[in-house]
C-alpha positions as CSV (number, residue, x, y, z in Angstrom):
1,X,121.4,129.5,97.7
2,X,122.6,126.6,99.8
3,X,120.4,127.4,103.0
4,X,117.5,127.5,100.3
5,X,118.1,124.1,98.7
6,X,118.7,122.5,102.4
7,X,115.4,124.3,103.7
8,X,113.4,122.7,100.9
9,X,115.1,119.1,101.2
10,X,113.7,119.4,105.4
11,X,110.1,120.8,103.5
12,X,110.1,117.9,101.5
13,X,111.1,115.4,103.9
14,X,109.0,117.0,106.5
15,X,105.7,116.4,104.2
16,X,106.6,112.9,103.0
17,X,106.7,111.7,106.8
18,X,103.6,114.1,107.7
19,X,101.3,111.9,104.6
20,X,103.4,108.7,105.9
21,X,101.9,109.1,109.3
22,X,98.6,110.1,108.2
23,X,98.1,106.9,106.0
24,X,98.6,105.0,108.7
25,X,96.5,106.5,110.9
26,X,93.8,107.1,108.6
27,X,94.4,103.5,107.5
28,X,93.2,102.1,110.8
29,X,91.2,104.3,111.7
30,X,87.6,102.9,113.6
31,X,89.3,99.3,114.2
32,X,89.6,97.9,117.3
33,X,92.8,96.4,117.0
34,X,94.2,99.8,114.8
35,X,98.0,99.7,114.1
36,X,98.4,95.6,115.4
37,X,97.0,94.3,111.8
38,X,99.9,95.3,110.4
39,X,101.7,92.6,112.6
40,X,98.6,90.2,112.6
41,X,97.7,89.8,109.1
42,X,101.0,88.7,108.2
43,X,101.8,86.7,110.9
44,X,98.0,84.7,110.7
45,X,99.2,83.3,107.2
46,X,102.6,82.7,108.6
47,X,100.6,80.5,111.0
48,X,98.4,78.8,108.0
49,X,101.4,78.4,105.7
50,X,103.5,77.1,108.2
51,X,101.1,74.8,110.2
52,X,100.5,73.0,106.1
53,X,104.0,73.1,105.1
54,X,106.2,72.1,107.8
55,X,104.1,69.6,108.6
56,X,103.1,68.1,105.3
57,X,105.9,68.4,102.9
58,X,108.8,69.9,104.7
59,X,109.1,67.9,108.2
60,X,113.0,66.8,107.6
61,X,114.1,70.8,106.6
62,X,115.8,72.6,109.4
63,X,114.9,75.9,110.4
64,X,111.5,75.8,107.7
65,X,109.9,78.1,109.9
66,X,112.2,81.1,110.4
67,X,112.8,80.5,106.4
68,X,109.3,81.2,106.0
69,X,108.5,83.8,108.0
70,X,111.9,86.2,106.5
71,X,110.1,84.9,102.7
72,X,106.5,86.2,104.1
73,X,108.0,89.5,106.2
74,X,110.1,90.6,102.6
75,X,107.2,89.7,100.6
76,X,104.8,91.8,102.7
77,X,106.7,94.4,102.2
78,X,107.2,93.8,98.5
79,X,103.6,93.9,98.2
80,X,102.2,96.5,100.1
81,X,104.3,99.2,98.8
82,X,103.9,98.1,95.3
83,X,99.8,98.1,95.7
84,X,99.8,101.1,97.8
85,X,102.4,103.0,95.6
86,X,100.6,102.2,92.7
87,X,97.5,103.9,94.1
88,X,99.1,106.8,95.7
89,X,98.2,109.0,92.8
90,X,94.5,108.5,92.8
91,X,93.9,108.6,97.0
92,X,95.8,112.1,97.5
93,X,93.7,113.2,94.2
94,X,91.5,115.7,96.7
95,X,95.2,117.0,98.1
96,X,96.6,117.0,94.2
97,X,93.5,119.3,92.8
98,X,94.2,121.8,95.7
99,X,97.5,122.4,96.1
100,X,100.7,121.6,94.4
101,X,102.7,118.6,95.5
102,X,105.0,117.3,93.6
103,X,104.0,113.2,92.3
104,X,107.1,111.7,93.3
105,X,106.5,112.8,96.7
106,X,103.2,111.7,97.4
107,X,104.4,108.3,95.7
108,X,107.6,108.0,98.2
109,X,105.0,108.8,101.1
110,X,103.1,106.3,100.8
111,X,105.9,103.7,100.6
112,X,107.0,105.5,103.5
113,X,104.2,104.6,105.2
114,X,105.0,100.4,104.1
115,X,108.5,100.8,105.2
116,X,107.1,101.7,108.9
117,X,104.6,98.7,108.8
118,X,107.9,96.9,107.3
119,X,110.6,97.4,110.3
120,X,107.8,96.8,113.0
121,X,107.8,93.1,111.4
122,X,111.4,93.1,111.1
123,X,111.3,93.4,114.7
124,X,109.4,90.7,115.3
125,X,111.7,88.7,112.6
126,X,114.3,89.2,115.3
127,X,112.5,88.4,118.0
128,X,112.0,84.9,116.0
129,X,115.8,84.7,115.0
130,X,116.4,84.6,118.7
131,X,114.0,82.3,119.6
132,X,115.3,79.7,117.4
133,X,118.7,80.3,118.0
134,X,119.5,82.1,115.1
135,X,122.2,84.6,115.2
136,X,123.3,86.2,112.4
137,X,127.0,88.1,112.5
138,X,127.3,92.0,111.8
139,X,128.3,91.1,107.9
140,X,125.3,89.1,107.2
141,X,122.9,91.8,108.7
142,X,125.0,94.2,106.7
143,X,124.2,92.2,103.6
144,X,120.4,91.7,104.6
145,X,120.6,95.8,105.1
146,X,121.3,96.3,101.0
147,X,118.3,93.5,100.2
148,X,115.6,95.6,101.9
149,X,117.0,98.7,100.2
150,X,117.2,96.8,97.2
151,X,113.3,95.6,97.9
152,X,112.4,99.2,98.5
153,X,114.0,100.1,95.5
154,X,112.5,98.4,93.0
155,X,109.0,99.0,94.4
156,X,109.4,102.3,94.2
157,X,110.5,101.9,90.6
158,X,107.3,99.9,89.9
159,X,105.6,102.6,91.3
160,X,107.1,105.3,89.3
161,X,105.9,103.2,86.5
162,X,102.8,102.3,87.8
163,X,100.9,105.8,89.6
164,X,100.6,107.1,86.8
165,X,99.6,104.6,84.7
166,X,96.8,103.5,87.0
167,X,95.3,106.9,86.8
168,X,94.5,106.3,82.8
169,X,94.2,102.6,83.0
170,X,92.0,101.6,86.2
171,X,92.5,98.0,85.2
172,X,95.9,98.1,86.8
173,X,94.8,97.2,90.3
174,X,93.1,93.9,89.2
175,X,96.2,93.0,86.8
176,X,98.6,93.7,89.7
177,X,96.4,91.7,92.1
178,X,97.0,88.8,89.7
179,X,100.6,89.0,88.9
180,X,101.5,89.3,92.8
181,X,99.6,85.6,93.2
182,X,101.7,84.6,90.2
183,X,104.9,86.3,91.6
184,X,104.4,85.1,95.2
185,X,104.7,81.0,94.2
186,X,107.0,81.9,92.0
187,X,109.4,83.0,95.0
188,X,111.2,81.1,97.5
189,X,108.9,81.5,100.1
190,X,106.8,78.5,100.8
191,X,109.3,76.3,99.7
192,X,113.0,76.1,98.8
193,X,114.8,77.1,96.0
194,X,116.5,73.7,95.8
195,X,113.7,72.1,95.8
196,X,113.0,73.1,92.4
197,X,115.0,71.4,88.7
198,X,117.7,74.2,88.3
199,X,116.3,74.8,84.5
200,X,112.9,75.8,86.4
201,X,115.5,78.2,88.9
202,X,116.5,80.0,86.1
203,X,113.4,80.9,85.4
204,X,112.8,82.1,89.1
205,X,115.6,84.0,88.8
206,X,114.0,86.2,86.4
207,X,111.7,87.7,89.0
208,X,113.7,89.7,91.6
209,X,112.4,89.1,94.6
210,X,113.9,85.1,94.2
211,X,117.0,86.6,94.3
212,X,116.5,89.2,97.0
213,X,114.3,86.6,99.3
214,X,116.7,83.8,98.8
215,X,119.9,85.5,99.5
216,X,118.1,87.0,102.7
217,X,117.9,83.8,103.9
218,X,121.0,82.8,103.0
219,X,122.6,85.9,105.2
220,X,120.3,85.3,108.0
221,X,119.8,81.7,108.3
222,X,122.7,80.2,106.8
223,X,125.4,82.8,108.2
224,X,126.5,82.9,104.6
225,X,126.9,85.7,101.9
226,X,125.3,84.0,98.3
227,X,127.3,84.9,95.0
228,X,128.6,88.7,94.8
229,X,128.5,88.5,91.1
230,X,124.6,88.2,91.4
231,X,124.1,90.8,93.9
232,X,126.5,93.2,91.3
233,X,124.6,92.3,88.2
234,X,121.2,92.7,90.2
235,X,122.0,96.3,90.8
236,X,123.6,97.3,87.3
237,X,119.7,96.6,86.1
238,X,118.1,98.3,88.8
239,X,119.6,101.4,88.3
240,X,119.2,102.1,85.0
241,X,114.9,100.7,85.8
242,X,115.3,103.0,88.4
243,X,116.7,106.2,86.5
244,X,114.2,105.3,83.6
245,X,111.0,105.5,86.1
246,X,111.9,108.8,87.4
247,X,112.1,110.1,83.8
248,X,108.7,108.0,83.1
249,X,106.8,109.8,86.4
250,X,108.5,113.2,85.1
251,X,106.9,112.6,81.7
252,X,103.8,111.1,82.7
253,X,102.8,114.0,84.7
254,X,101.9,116.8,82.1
255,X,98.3,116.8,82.9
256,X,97.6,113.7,85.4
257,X,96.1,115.5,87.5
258,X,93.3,116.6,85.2
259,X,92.7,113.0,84.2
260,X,92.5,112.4,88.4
């Protein structure tokens, strides 16, 4: 019974990084510059943002650049698994109608497939770090470790949530699309946190990636760890969210597929 249950946890893992590898291939497929856009188009509004801002409004704050380029790498990631996990239902649809897969793994799969775009610009990230003299101890990378799992995380949870749901309600996408403009200046990316009244941080506070982005810097930039407490009470709500979209997708999937 053991060898049975370990056999199907490698079948599992051994089709989630098989679609993982396929969506990025298939992704790029017919470019010219294939697999680099995942760098470039990140790194080209890195150079926009940061050409406007550090020039314009933040000239006198040390290390602006590297702050915005860990705010734009974590949000990139943010985003694209959230938009692709969301849609993850509706592109295997032809692979769903054939053969049986279970939801939660074509969902992971395809946030799989983020998380490789993800550590390729967390190399370059480093690469950045170095060039600016930035080094951050084995603690603070520690630390940074739990924010990208926490990041991960809670996009998978939105996309628990959200596969499903798109596949009744196609108007999803374009309501997505809108709240991650809203939730993007409404993150500590472009500019500081401080540089915000504190009753307006409380506010920011109640989107998750302030904290997450902001205490990423904090570890990386400032060689500091920001308030435990927070980081505690962050993950006591994630996990129930968490627990509670698993039992959502579980729901949710009595006859998705014939809605597909």
């Amino acid at each position: 019974m053991k060898n049975l249950f370990h056999h199907k946890q490698l079948h599992y893992w051994d089709t989630i990084w098989m679609l993982a590898k396929t969506d990025l291939k298939m992704r790029y497929q017919g470019s010219w510059l294939g697999a680099i856009w995942v760098f470039l188009k990140p790194f080209c509004l890195f150079l926009i943002l940061n050409f406007v801002f550090s020039n314009l409004f933040f000239k006198h704050n040390p290390n602006y650049t590297i702050r915005l380029l860990v705010g734009l790498v974590l949000w990139s990631f943010f985003s694209e698994a959230t938009t692709v996990g969301m849609n993850s239902l509706l592109d295997k649809a032809h692979i769903l109608k054939k053969i049986y897969i279970p939801l939660w793994l074509i969902i992971i799969s395809s946030t799989v497939h983020s998380a490789l775009a993800f550590f390729f610009n967390l190399v370059i990230l480093f690469i950045f770090l170095i060039a600016f003299n930035v080094f951050p101890g084995i603690l603070q990378i520690s630390v940074f470790i739990i924010y990208i799992l926490l990041i991960y995380g809670i996009s998978l949870t939105y996309s628990f949530f959200a596969a499903p749901l798109y596949v009744k309600f196609r108007d999803l996408n374009q309501i997505w699309e809108v709240l991650l403009s809203v939730l993007f200046y409404a993150s500590p990316i472009i500019y500081p946190i401080t540089a915000v009244p504190p009753h307006v941080q409380s506010i920011l506070y109640l989107n998750p990636m302030t904290l997450l982005i902001e205490h990423s810097k904090v570890a990386l930039i400032d060689h500091g760890i920001a308030r435990f407490d927070h980081l505690l009470i962050f993950i006591a709500i994630f996990i129930p969210c968490f627990l509670g979209s698993i039992w959502f997708l579980k729901k949710s999937s009595k006859n998705l597929i014939e809605r597909m």
